[in-house]
C-alpha positions, 0 to 999 in steps of 0.5 A, spaced: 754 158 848 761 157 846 766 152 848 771 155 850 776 158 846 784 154 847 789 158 847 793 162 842 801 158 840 805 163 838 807 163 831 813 160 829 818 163 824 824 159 821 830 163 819 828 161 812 821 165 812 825 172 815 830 172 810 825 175 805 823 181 810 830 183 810 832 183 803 826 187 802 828 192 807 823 190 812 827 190 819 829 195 823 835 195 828 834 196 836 837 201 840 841 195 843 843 193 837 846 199 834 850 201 841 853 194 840 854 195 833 858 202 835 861 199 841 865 193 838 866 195 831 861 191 826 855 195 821 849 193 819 850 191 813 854 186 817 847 185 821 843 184 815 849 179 812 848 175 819 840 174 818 840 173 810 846 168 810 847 166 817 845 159 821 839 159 826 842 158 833 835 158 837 828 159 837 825 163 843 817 161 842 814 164 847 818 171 845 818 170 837 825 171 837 831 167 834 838 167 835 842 167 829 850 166 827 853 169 823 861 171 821 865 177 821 871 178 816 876 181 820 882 179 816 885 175 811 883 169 815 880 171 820 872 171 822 869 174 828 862 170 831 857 175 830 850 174 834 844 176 833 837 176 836 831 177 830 824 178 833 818 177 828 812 179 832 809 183 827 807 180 821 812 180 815 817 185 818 823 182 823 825 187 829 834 186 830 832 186 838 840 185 839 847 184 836 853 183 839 860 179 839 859 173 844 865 171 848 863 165 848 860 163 840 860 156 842 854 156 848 847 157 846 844 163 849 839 161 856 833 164 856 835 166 863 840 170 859 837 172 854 831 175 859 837 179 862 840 181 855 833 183 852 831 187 859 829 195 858 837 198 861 837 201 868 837 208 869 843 208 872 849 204 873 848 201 879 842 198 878 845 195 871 851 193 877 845 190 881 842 187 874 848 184 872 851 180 878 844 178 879 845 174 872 849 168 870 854 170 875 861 169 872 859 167 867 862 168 859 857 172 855 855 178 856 849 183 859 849 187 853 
């Protein structure tokens, strides 16, 4: 017989090992991420200038995630923060979970928060109410 297998650790990817897949075209952006993208003005490129020049925030092991800072221009001297929440699940290929203007670009998302971020979206409004307030009440940041 066997012994016992252990359990598999997920694998854990740096920023630096993704950023290939992007330049090579090998990502994908979610839903989540296009409807932030459409709502609050920034495009992909701006995404993809986030995973290919940005700095890794957080790492979310048990997801296969990273949270990545990046900056938009929005004037001559003006930058906005932008986030971005990459997935490398899928061996060389990085799925964009979400992407979104945090309110506040100076707290590292909880990983409560982002399970709540990351969540399918309620079918309808009340739902997605109840979803909220049963969050990070009052806090700053976004459901999405």
């Amino acid at each position: 017989m066997h012994p016992p297998s252990k359990p598999r650790r997920p694998a854990v990817r740096s920023l630096e090992e993704l950023r290939p897949f992007v330049r090579d075209g090998r990502y994908r952006l979610g839903p989540h991420a296009t409807r932030h993208a459409i709502a609050e003005g920034f495009t992909e490129r701006d995404v993809v200038m986030t995973l290919l020049h940005g700095r890794e925030l957080a790492r979310y092991l048990d997801d296969r995630r990273l949270l990545v800072l990046g900056w938009l221009p929005a004037g001559r001297r003006v930058r906005l923060p932008l986030h971005v929440v990459a997935e490398y699940g899928r061996p060389r290929w990085v799925d964009v979970v979400t992407a979104f203007i945090p309110r506040d670009p100076h707290r590292v998302v909880s990983r409560r928060r982002l399970a709540l971020m990351l969540r399918p979206e309620p079918e309808d409004a009340a739902a997605r109410a109840a979803a909220g307030a049963a969050g990070d009440a009052g806090q700053d940041e976004r459901l999405g």
